[in-house]
Each structure stands twice: as C-alpha cells, then as structure tokens.
N, C-alpha and C positions, 0 to 999 in steps of 0.2 A: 621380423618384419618391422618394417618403420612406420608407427602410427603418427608422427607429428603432423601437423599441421602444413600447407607448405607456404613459403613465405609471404608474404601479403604487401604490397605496395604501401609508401608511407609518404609523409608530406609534411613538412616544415611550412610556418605559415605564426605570422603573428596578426593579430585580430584585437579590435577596439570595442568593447560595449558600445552599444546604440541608447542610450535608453533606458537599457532594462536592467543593470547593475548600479547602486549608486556609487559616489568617491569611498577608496578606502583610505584607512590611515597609514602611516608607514610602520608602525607596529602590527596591526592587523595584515599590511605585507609583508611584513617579516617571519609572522609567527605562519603564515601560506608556505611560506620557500623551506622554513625551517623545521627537517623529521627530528629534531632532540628536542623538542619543548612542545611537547604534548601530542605529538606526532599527526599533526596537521598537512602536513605535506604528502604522505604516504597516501591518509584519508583522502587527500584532493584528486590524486594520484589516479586513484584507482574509481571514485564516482565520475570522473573528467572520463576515463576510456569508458565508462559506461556509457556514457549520453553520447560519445563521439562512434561508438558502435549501434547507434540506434536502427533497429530492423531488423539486429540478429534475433533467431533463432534458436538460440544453445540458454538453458538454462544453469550452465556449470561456470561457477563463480572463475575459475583453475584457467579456463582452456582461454578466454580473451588476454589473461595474463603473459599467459605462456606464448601467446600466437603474437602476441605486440610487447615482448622486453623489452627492449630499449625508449619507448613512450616517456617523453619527460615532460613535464608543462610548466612554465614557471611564470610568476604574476608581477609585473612589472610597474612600477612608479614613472610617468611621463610629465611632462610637463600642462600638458592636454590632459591628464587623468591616467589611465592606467590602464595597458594591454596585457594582451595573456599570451604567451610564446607556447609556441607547440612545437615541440620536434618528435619525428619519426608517429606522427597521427596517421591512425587508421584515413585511407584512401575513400570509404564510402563516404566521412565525413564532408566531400570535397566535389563539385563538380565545376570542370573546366579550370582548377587551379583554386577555388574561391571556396572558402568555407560555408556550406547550405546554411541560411538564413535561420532555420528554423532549429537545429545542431547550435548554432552559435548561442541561441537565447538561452537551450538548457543547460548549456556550459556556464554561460554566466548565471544562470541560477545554481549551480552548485557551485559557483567561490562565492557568491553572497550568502548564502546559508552555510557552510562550511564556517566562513568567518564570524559570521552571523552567532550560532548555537556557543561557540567554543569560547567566543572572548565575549559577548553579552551576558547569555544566557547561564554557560555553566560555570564562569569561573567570574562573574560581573559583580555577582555577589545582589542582585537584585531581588531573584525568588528564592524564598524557601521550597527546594522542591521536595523534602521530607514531607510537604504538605500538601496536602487536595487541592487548596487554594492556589498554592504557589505554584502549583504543576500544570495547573490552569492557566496563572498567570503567562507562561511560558510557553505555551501553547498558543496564544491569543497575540502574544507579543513576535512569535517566528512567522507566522500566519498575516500580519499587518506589516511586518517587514516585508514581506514576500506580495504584497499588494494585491490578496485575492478576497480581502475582507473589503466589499464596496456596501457604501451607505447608501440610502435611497433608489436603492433597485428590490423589485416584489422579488419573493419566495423564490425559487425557480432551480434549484440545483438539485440535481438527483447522484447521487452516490451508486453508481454498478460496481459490485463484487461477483467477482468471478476467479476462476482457475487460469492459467496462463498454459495449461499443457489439456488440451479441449481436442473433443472432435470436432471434424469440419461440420457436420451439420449443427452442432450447438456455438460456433464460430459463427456460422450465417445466420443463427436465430439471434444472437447479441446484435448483429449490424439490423436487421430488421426494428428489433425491439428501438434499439436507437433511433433507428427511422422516424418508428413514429413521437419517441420521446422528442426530437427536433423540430418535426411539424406541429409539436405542438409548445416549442419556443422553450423549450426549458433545455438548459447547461447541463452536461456533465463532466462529472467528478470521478475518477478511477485512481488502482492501485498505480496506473501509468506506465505495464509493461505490455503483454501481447494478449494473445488470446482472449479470453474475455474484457479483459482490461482494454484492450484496442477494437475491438469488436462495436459496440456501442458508441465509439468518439466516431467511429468511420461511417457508421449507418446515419449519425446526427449530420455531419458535416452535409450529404446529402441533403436532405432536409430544408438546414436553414440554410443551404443557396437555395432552395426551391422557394424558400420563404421571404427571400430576401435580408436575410438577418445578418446583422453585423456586428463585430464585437462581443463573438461567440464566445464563449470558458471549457474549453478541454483541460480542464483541471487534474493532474496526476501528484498525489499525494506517496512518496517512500521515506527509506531510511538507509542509510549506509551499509548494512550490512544486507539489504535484500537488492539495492540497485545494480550490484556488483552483477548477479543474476538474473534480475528481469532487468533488460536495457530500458528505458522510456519509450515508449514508441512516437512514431514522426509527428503526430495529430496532437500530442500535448502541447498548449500554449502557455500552460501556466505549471512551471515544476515547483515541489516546496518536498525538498529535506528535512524531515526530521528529525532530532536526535536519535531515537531508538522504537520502537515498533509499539512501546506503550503509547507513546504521544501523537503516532499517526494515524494510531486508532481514534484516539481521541480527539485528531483533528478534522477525521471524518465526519463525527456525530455533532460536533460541535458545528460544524459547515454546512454537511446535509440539508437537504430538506424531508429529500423523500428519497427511499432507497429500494435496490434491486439487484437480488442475488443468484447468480446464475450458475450452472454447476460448476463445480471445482474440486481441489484434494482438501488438502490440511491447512491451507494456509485462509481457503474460503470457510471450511467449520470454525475455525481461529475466532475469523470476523462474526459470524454468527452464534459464536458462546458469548463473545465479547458485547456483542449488541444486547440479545438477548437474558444475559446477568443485569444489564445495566435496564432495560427494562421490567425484568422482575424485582428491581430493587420496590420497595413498599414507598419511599419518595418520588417514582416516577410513575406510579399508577395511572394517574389521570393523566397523561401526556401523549397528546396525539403524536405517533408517529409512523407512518407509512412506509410496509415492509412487506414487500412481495418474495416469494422465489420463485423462478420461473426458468422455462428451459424447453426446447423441442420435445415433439410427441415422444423420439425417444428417450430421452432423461425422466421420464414417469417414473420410472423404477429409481430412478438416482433420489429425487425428492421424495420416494416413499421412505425409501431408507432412511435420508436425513429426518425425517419424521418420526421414523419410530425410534431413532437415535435419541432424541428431544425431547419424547415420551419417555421413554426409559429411564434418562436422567434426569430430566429437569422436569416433568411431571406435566398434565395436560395444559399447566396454567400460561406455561410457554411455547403450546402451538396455538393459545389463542391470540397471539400476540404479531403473525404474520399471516397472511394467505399464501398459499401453492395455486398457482394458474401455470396449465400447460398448455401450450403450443395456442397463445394469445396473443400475440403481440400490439396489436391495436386495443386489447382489455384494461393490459398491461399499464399502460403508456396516458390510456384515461384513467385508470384507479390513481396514478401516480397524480395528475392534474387535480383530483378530486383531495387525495388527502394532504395534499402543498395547501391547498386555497384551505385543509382544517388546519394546520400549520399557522398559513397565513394568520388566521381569527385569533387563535390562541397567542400569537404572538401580542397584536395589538390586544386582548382584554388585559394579558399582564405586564405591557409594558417592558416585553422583551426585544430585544432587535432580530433582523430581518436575518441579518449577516453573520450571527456567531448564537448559540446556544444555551446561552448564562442560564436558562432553569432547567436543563439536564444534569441531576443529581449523579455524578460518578464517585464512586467510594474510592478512597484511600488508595487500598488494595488493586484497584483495575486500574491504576496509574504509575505504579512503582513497578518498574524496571527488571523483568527476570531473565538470567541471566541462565542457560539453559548447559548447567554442568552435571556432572552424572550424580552428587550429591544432592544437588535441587530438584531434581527430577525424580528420584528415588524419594524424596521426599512430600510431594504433591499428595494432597489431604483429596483422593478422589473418593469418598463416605459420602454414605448419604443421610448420616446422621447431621445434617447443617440445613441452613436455608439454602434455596436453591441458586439462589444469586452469586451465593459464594460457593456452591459446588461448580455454577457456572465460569467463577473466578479462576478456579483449579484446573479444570478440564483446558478452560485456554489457555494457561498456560504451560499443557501439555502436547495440543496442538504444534504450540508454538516452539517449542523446544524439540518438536519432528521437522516443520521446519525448517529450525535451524541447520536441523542432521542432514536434512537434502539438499540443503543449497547455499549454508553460509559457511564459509572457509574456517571460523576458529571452532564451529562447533563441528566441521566434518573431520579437523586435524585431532579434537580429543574422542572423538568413536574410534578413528582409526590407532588410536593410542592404548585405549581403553575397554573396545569393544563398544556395541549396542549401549543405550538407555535402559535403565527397568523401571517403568512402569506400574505402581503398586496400587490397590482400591479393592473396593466391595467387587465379589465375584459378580452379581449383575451388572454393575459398571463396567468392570476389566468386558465382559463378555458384548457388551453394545457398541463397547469401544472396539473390541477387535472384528466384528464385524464388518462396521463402518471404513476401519482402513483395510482388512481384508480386499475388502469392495473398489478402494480406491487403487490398491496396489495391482489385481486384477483389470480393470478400465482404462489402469498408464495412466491415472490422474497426479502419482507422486513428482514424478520427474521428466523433462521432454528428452535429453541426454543420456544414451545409453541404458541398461538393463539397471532395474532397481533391486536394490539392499537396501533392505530394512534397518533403520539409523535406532532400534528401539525393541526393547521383547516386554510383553505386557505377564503380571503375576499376579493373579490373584489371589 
C-alpha cells in the first residue's frame, strides 16, 4: 500500500520585503544561494518551507520535505533592493495568486536572521561565545537585529510555554488564559508553533480588539532545528531565529517579563529545568520573577506530577519558586499583572532596562550548546551529589536531547543508526524521570505524528 502523500499544488511567485528585512550585502547574498560554504542555503531551504507551511498540523520534521521536493528559493540582488524567488511553494502559502501578508513577514524574517547569526554573529569574530558574557552578547545583538527589543515602553510581555501536541480542552484553556492576559494589555511571547504556543496569541488577539489596542507583539521565538517541526503559526508578528536551543532559551528570560506554563511533553519540562536551574542559581535569589503553571480542571494530575518530579530532583527549594493555579484563568492573567508591576520596580531601583534582562545571572553551563549524540547523553551527570542548579543543568539537557529524538532530523537519523539514548543517574532520579515521561508517552504528549517510539532507555 502507498502511504505517500498525494501531490500538493505549487506556486512560483517572486516577492519584495516591505519593510521588515533590511538591504543585504552581495556576500551575505551569496553565501544565501550558496550549500558549499557553510551550508546556508539548505538551512534557508528548509526554515523558508517551514513558515511557508504555516497551519500545519504534522509535527514530523521528514514528511513536509518529502511532500514539497522540488521547493527551491533563491534571494535575489535588484536594483530596488532585493527579492526572494520562490518556485514550486506550498499553495497554502498563497491566496488568489498573492502571497499572504502575514507568511511573507516570516519569510523575511528567516533570511534576516539566517544571514544575520552565520556571517555576524558566528563567524564575525565579535563575541567570544566560549564565554557567558559573549553568549550574551549574542543574544542581545540577534534580538536587536530582529527589532523586538523597544525602549520606552512599561514591562508587559509575558512568555507562554506549552506543549504543541495538547488536548483540546487544555487548547481552549491557553486561548482563554490569553483572553484575559490581552484584556489586560500585556503581549505575548511563545515557542511560535501550535498548540499551546498558538493557543494564548489567539485568545489575546481577541482581547486587544476588544480593547482597542494596536501595535500588538505576538512574539514567536525558535531555532532551526525545531521550526522544521513546529511550523510558526499565522498570529506571530514578530519571528526571531536563533542559533541553537541554548540561546532561545535564553532569549526568553532575557525578554520575558512574566511567564506561563501550560501542560506539555519534554520540550515544556526542558523549559522548566532550564528556568528553574537558573532561578536556583544563589546569584538570582532575590530576583523577582513571575511563574505560574497552569492548565484546565483536567491537567490537575499533569501538575501534580510535574511537582513531585521537581520535588524529587531539585528538592522543595524549587516548588517554591512558581505557583500551580488550576482552571483560573482570570487568577491567572492578574497574578501575572501583579508580578510585571514587581519586575517593573525592581528594574528601576537597579537601573536595569525595561527591554532585555542584564541582572539575570545565567551560568556558563546553561549557555553552551549540547549537542545530543549517544556519547553525550550517556554521559549527563544526573547525581544528586551537586547543587541543584546544576543537577538542574543536566536534567535539561536530557530533556532536550528527547527532543531531539522526536523531532529533529539529525538526531532521529542517529537512533535510527544506533538505536535509543541510555540514560544514566541515581536510581531515584532514573525512577522520577521515568515516571514523568511514562506519563507523557501514555497522554500522546511526545509526538502529534503517528504512534511513539521511545528515542531513549533510562539505567539506573
């Protein structure tokens, strides 16, 4: 039996930024067009069908590849500036012949950031990213490129994490929660694909037309190896790539105001070891900052578990560091208002800005790049002989290298090479941890695609 796909209508169309891309150089076009010199072109390739598929469905990095081969894009030097050629584009892209407005912006945000990261950032020779500082630097600089760092506007961004493969009734508790986070004029900030991530931009939008507000920030923060699999969805207006999954973590915290975690698989614990290490760090003590999880009457079981996961490992000093509020949404959406305006204060007694998060202490460690091969993963210090911050360290990036196993192409091509991940740590570790994805693989939190295999076998 033939399981392909069947063929999908396409569309030729060449297309001018508006606006929202600046001039490139002719080197910076060159090294676009061009897969032998650092393979830029493949990379543009393959994040360009992501945003040009926005709305799908399918969490498998494989099957938009395969369903659109012949997709080529190439970026063009004019006399006027610079168009981007499309041939054989996805059809949804496209209504009445004309490329959707809103499709065309995230396109042009991934050749600006694309060109942006590869010839400034990693090979510019500016930051040291061996370093905290420099990695920082780097961060602050794709982020200002990408123009979602504004000056002179209050506190007001709220950061939703979520799962992207969600039931429908914790799908319609994100758009509520949004609701009221909109009515009450604050922005958000998401991963920028579906499910939870889309859930809360679409409850807001409501909202502030009810409010009359304009000049809204649906702000969707990825990285190349994850957009391939969550497409952006329609409601982001503001997309920013970056390099690799350390630095979008860190572009969250650094951006955030106040944040909001709603149920998810492994890629939502990720974000919640990731936050939570960096708030048990002993330099972020006294640092206000506002962290709810929250989720319909039915997800109560889901947050106890992450709870006692959290307990387990990282010990009670890190459940005191969020609330659990179920089936709130209006609680929700004022806790978040209350602890922006402690944000707010705290910002002006030290003389930080409004816009990026210079006195959030991130270690070394929770910015350096892991790269998730069955060597490094075998090797993850999950003991609980360490501080917690850095047992926190570890754990995320064991999360994150499940992740990769369900849905990023180089690390699902060496399981299937190599077999599963192993998993190594203290038997009470190994044992919190297999519970918690137990839990997630029985809920269809791993994957929305087809039946799940476990990318990982845990030993204690």
């Amino acid at each position: 039996m033939n399981h392909q796909p069947p063929p999908q209508p396409a569309f030729n169309a060449r297309i001018s930024p508006r606006g929202a891309l600046d001039v490139l150089s002719r080197d910076e076009i060159a090294r676009l067009g061009d897969a032998s010199r650092g393979g830029l072109h493949e990379l543009l390739r393959r994040c360009a069908l992501a945003v040009l598929t926005t709305g799908s469905d399918s969490d498998d990095p494989r099957a938009t590849q395969q369903r659109y081969p012949d997709f080529e894009l190439r970026v063009l030097q004019q006399d006027r500036g610079i168009k981007i050629e499309l041939k054989n584009a996805p059809s949804l892209a496209f209504v009445d012949g004309e490329i959707i407005r809103g499709v065309a912006d995230l396109l042009y945000a991934v050749v600006r950031d694309i060109a942006y990261t590869a010839i400034e950032i990693q090979e510019g020779g500016k930051f040291d990213l061996g370093t905290s500082e420099g990695c920082t630097g780097a961060v602050f600089e794709i982020l200002r490129n990408a123009r979602v760092l504004r000056p002179h506007v209050e506190p007001n961004l709220v950061v939703c994490w979520g799962g992207h493969s969600i039931g429908r009734d914790e799908y319609v508790y994100t758009k509520k929660v949004g609701y009221e986070l909109g009515l009450r004029r604050l922005d958000i900030c998401t991963g920028c694909g579906p499910g939870a991530m889309k859930g809360p931009m679409k409850g807001a939008t409501i909202a502030h037309a009810k409010q009359r507000r304009h000049n809204n920030r649906y702000i969707g923060i990825t990285e190349p190896g994850i957009i391939a699999a969550e497409s952006p969805n329609p409601i982001v207006n503001h997309l920013v790539i970056m390099p690799d999954i350390e630095k979008r973590l860190e572009a969250f915290v650094r951006l955030g105001h106040g944040f909001i975690v709603f149920p998810g698989g492994v890629g939502t614990a990720e974000e919640i070891l990731y936050l939570l290490g960096l708030l048990l760090h002993p330099d972020n003590a006294g640092l206000p900052f506002p962290l709810v999880l929250t989720g319909p009457a039915a997800s109560a079981d889901y947050f106890a578990q992450i709870d006692r996961f959290l307990r387990a490992t990282l010990g009670a000093a890190a459940t005191s560091r969020y609330r659990i509020m179920i089936d709130q949404a209006a609680e929700v959406a004022a806790a978040m208002v209350k602890g922006v305006r402690q944000v707010r204060e705290h910002r002006l007694d030290g003389h930080d800005a409004f816009f990026f998060n210079w006195s959030l202490r991130i270690p070394h460690e929770f910015q350096q790049p892991f790269v998730p091969s069955h060597e490094a993963m075998a090797a993850l210090d999950l003991h609980r002989n360490q501080p917690p911050h850095q047992l926190a360290a570890h754990l995320r990036r064991a999360f994150s290298g499940i992740v990769a196993g369900n849905v990023k192409e180089d690390a699902m091509r060496r399981i299937e090479a190599r077999g599963p991940f192993e998993i190594h740590g203290d038997p009470e570790v190994m044992q919190a941890l297999d519970g918690l994805l137990a839990a997630f693989v029985g809920q269809r939190r791993m994957k929305i695609s087809g039946d799940y295999r476990p990318c990982y076998q845990l030993r204690g």
